[in-house]
C-alpha positions in Angstrom: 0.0 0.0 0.0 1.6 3.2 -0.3 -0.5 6.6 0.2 -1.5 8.9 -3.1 -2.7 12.4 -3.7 -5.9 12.2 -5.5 -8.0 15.1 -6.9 -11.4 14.3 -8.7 -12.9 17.1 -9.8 -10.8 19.2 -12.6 -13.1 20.5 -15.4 -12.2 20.7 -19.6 -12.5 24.5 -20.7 -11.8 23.2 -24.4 -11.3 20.8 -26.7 -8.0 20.4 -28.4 -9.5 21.8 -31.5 -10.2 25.0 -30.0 -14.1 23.6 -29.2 -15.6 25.1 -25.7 -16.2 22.0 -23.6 -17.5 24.3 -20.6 -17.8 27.8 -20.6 -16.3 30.0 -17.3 -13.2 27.8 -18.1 -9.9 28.8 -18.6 -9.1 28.2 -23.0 -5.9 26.7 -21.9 -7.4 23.6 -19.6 -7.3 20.6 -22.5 -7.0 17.3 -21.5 -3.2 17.2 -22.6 -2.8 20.3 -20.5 -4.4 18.7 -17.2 -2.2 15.8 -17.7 0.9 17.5 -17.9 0.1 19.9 -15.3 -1.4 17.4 -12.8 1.9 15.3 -13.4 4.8 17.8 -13.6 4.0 20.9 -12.0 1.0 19.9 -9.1 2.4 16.0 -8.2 -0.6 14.7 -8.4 -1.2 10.8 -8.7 -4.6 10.6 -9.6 -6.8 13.2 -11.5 -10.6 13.3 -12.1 -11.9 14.6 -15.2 -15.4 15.7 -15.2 -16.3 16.5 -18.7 -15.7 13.6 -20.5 -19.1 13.3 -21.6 -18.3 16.2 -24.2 -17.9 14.6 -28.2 -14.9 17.0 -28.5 -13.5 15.1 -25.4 -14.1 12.1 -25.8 -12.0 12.6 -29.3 -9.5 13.6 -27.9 -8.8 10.8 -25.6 -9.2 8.4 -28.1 -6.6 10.6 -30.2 -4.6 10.6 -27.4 -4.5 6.5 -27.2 -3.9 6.4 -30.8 -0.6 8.6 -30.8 0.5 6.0 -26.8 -0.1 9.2 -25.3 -2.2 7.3 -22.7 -2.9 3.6 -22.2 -6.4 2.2 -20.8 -5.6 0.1 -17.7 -7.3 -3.3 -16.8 -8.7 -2.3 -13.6 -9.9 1.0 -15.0 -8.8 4.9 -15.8 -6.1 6.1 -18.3 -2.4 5.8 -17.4 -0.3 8.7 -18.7 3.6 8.9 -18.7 3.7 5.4 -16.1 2.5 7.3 -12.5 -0.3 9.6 -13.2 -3.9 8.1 -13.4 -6.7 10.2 -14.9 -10.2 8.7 -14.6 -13.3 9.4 -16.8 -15.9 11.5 -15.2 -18.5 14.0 -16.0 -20.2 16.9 -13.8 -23.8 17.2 -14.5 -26.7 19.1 -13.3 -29.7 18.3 -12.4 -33.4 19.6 -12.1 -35.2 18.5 -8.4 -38.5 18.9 -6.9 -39.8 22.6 -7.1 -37.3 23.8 -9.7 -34.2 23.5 -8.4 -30.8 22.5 -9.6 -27.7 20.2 -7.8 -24.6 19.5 -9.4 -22.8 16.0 -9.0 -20.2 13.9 -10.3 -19.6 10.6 -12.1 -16.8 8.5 -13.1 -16.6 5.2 -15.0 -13.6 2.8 -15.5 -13.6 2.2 -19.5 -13.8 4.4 -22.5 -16.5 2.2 -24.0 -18.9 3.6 -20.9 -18.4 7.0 -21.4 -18.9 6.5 -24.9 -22.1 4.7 -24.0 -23.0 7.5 -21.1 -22.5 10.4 -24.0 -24.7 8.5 -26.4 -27.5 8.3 -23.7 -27.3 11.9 -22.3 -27.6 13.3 -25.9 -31.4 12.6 -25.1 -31.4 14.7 -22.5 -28.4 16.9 -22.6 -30.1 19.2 -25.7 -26.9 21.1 -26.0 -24.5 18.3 -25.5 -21.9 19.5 -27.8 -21.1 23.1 -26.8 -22.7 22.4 -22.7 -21.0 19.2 -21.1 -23.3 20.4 -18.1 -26.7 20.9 -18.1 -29.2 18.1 -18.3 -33.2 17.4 -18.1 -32.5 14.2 -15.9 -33.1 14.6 -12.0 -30.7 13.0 -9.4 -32.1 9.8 -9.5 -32.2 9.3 -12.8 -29.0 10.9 -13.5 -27.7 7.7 -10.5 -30.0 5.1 -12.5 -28.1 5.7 -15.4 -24.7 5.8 -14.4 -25.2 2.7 -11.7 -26.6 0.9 -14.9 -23.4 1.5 -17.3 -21.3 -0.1 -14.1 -20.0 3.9 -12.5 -20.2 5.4 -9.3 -22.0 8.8 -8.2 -20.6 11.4 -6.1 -22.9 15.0 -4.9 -20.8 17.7 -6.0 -19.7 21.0 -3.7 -22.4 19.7 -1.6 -23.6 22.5 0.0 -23.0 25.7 -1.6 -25.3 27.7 -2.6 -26.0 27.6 -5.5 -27.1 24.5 -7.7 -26.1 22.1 -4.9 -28.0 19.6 -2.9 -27.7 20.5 0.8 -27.1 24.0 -0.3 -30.0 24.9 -2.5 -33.1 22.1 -2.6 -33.2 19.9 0.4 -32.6 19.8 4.0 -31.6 15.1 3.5 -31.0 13.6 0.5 -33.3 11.2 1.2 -35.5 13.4 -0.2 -34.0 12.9 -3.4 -32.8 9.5 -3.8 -34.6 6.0 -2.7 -33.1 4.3 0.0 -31.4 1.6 -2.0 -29.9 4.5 -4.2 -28.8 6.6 -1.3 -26.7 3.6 0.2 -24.9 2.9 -3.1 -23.4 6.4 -3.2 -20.2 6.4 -1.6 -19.3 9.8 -1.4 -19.8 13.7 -1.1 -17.7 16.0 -2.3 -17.5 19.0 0.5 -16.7 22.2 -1.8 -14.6 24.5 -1.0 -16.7 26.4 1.7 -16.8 23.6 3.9 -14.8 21.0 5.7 -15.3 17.6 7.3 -16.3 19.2 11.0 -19.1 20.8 9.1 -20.5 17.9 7.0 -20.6 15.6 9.8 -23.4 17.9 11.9 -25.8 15.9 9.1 -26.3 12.0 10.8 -27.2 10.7 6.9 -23.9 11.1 6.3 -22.2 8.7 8.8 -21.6 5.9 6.3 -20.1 8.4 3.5 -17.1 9.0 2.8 -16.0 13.2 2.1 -14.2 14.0 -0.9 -12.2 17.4 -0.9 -11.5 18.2 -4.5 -10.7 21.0 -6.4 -13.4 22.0 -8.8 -10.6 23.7 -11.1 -11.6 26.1 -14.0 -7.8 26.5 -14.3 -4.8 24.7 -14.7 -3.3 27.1 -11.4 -6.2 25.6 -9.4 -5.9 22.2 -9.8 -4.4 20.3 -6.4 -6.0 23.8 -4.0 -8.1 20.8 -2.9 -7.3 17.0 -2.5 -7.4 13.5 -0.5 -4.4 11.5 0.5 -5.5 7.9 -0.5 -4.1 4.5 0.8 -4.1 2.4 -2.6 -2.3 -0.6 -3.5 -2.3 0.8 -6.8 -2.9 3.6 -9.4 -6.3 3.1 -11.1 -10.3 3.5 -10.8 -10.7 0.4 -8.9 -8.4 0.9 -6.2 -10.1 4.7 -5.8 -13.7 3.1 -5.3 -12.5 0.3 -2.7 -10.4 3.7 -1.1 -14.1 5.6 -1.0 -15.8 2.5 0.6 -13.1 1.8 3.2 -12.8 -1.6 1.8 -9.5 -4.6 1.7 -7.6 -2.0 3.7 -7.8 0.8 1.0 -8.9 4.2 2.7 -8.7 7.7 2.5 -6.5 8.7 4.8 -6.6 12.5 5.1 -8.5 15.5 3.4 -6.3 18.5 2.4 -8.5 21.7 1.5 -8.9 25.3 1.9 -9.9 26.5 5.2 -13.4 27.2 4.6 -13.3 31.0 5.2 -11.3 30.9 2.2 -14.2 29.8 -0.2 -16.2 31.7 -2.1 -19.9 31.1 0.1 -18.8 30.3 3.2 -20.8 32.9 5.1 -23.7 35.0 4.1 -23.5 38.0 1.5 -26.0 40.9 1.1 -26.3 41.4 -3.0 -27.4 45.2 -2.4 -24.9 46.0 0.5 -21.8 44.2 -1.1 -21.3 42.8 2.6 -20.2 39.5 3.7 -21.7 39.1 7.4 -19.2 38.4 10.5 -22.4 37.6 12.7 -23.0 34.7 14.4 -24.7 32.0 12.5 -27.1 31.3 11.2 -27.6 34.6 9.2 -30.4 34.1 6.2 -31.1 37.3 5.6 -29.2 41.4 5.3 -28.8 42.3 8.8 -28.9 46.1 7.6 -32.8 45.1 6.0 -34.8 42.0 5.5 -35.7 42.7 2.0 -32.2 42.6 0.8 -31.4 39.5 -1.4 -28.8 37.5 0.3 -26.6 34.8 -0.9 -26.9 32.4 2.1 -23.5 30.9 3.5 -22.6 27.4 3.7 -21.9 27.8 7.3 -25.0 29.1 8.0 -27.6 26.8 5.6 -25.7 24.0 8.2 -26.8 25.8 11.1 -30.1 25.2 9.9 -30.0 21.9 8.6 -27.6 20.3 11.2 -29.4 17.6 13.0 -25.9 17.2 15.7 -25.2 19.9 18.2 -21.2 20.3 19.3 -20.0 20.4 22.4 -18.3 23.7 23.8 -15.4 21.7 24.3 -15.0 20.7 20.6 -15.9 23.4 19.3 -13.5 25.5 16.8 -14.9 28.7 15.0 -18.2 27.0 15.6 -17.3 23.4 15.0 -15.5 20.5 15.8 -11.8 20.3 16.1 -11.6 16.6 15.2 -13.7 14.3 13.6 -17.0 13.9 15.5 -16.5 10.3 14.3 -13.3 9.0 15.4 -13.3 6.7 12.5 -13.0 9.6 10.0 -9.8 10.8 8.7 -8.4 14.5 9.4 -9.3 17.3 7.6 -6.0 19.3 7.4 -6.7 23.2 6.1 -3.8 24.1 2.7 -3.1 27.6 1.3 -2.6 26.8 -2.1 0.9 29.3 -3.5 -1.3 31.4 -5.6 -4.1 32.4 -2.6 0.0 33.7 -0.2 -0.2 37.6 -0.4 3.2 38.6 -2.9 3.0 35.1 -4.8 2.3 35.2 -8.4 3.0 33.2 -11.1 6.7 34.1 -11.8 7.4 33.4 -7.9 5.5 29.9 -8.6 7.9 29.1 -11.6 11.0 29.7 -9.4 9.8 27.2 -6.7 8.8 24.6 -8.9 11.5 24.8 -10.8 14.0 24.2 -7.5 11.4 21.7 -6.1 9.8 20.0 -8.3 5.7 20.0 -7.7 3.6 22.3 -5.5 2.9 19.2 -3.1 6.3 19.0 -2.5 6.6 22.9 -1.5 3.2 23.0 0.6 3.8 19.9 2.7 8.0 18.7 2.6 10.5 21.3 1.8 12.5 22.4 5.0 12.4 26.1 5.8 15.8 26.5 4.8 15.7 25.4 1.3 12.9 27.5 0.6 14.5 30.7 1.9 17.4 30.1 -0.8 14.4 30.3 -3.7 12.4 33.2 -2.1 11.7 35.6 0.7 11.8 35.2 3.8 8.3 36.9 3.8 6.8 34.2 2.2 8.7 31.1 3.3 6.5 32.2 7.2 3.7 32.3 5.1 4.1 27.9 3.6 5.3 27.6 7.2 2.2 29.2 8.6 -0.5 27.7 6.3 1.6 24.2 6.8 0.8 25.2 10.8 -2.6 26.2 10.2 -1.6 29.6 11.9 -2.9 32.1 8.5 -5.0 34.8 9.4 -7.8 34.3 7.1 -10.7 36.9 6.5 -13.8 34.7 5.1 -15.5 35.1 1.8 -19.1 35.2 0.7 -22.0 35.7 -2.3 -18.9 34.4 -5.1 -15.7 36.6 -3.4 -13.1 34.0 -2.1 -11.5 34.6 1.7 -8.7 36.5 1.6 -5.1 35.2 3.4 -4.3 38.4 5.6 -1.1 37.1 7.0 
C-alpha cells in the first residue's frame, strides 16, 4: 500500500481543436494540459476529469490512445507517462423537486462507458456539444443511469449555494434518492466552503465518505483541494474500494482550503456588497430583511444540522476533530497562488527548484525554501503548513482573503 494524492474534480474549458467544452473555463485547460500539469507541476497521482461526456473530449482521448499518449488500464482509468492516473468523469446538473438544480459527479472505468454515457445523455443533454453540463434528468435518474453503465455517483460541492443539494433544494438527501440509491453512493464531495467538522453535523452522512477536491476552472487551481488515498495501486478500482473503506484501501486524510477561504462560506448581502461576520445562522441582510442574500454554507448547516457540538469541541463554531473518530483529518492548505506577494513568476521559481507544488506545501524544510524566495513568504508555507494564517472569510462568489 503506499498513500497517493488524489483530486477528482478538474473540469475541460476546451477541446483540443479549440471547441468550448465548458464555458467560465480557462481556453488553456485541455485534456493534454491537465495531464501534464497534474503530473509535472501539481504532483498529483490521480486526477478526475469531469467532462468527458463532451464529443470533443471524448475525441480527444481516443486521439490521445492512438498517438500511446495514454494507455487504458485493466482495472480502470487512463495511465499517462507510467505514475499519473486520470479517470473518466463527468459533472452534470440536475433539475429537483420545485425547480431546483444540484450539481454532482460521475466517473466510469472504460472508454466504451463514457462513450455509451455520452450516447444516452444526448437525449437529455439538448446542448451536448457546446454544454458538457446541463441536463433534463433529476438525481435519481441521473444515479439510475450511471449505476446501470457499471460507475459510481458522487454530490458535487455539496452545499453551496447555488445548484447544490444540501445548499440549495433539500434539507436530507433522502428526499432525493430512494433508500437503495442513497446507500450505493459512496461519497460527497464538500466544496470548498466547507470541511469535514461541518458535514458531519448531518447524521445521513455517517456511512459516506468526504471527498475534498478542487473543482478547477484553471490549470493554477488544480491540487488547491485534494485526498491522501491508501491504494495498492494507481487506477479507478483501487479509488472506489479507497471511497468504501474496503481490503484496507482508505482515505487517509482530506487537504482543503480552510473554509473562510471559499467563495460562500458565510452570508452575503447582494445590495450591501457585505459579507456578514455575525453569528450564524444569518439568512437574511442584517442592515434590511428585504435585501437578497446569498446564504452561506456555514449558515444553511446551522439550519440543517441535525448534531449539536460540544463547547469543548468546538472551533470557529465546530469540531476540532472528527465527530467520528473513525473519520480521517481534515488538514486546512493555502494553495501558493491564494500567499499575499505570490504570483506566477514566484511559482515558476519554486517549482522549478522543487519539483511540484505538493512537494513545497507539505516537505521542503524552511531552509531550502528561503534560498528560492523571501523570507516573507517562506513564514507564510510555514504558517499555512501550521494552520496559523489569518484568514478573513469570503461570501456571495468573493473568495476569503489570506491576511497574514
Amino acid at each position: 500500500m503506499k498513500e497517493c494524492f488524489v483530486d477528482l474534480h478538474v473540469h475541460i474549458g476546451r477541446a483540443s481543436n479549440g471547441k468550448v467544452v465548458k464555458r467560465g473555463t480557462a481556453n488553456d485547460l485541455t485534456f493534454a494540459n491537465i495531464a501534464y500539469e497534474a503530473r509535472y507541476r501539481k504532483g498529483i497521482n490521480i486526477i478526475g476529469v469531469v467532462d468527458c461526456v463532451s464529443p470533443w473530449v471524448i475525441k480527444d482521448i481516443e486521439d490521445m490512445l492512438g498517438k500511446g499518449e495514454l494507455e487504458e488500464l485493466p482495472q480502470g482509468g487512463m495511465v499517462y507517462r507510467d505514475d499519473l492516473v486520470i479517470l473518466l468523469g463527468s459533472e452534470l446538473e440536475t433539475r429537483e423537486k420545485g425547480g431546483c438544480h444540484a450539481h454532482s459527479v460521475v466517473f466510469f472505468p472504460y472508454l466504451w462507458q463514457v462513450k455509451e454515457f455520452s450516447r444516452i445523455m444526448e437525449g437529455y443533454m439538448p446542448s451536448l456539444m457546446e454544454n458538457s453540463t446541463m441536463s433534463r434528468l433529476s438525481g435519481q435518474q441521473l444515479f439510475d443511469i450511471v449505476d446501470w453503465l457499471g460507475g459510481f455517483y458522487m454530490p458535487a460541492h455539496a452545499f453551496t449555494p447555488h445548484k447544490s443539494f444540501y445548499g440549495s433544494c433539500t434539507h436530507s438527501m433522502h428526499t432525493v434518492f430512494d433508500e437503495s440509491s442513497f446507500a450505493k453512493i459512496p461519497a460527497i464531495e464538500l466544496g470548498l466552503s466547507a470541511d469535514t467538522y461541518m458535514a458531519s453535523l448531518l447524521s445521513e452522512l455517517d456511512d459516506k465518505a468526504f471527498t475534498s477536491n478542487s473543482d478547477a476552472h484553471s490549470l493554477i487551481n488544480m491540487g488547491r483541494e485534494y485526498n491522501v488515498m491508501r491504494l495498492a495501486a494507481l487506477n479507478y478500482e483501487e479509488v472506489l474500494k479507497a471511497l468504501k473503506g474496503q481490503d484496507g484501501r482508505s482515505i487517509v486524510a482530506n487537504y482543503g482550503l480552510d473554509p473562510k477561504l471559499g467563495k460562500y462560506h458565510r452570508t452575503f448581502c447582494l445590495q450591501c456588497k457585505e459579507i456578514t461576520d455575525l453569528p450564524p445562522p444569518v439568512l437574511e441582510c442584517p442592515n434590511d430583511p428585504v435585501h437578497r442574500v446569498v446564504v452561506g454554507v456555514r449558515d444553511r448547516i446551522e439550519v440543517i444540522k441535525n448534531r449539536d457540538v460540544s463547547p469543548d469541541d468546538v472551533k470557529d463554531g465546530f469540531g476540532k476533530k472528527p465527530l467520528d473518530s473513525k473519520r480521517p483529518p481534515y488538514y486546512y492548505q493555502v494553495p501558493l497562488n491564494f500567499l499575499p506577494g505570490v504570483g506566477p513568476k514566484t511559482i515558476d521559481r519554486l517549482l522549478a527548484a522543487f519539483g511540484t507544488e505538493m512537494n513545497i506545501l507539505h516537505r521542503v524544510e524552511p531552509e531550502d525554501l528561503a534560498r528560492v524566495v523571501p523570507q516573507t513568504i517562506v513564514d507564510l508555507i510555514i504558517k499555512g503548513r501550521q494552520g496559523r494564517l489569518t484568514i478573513a472569510h469570503g461570501g456571495g462568489g468573493i473568495y476569503g482573503k489570506v491576511l497574514d
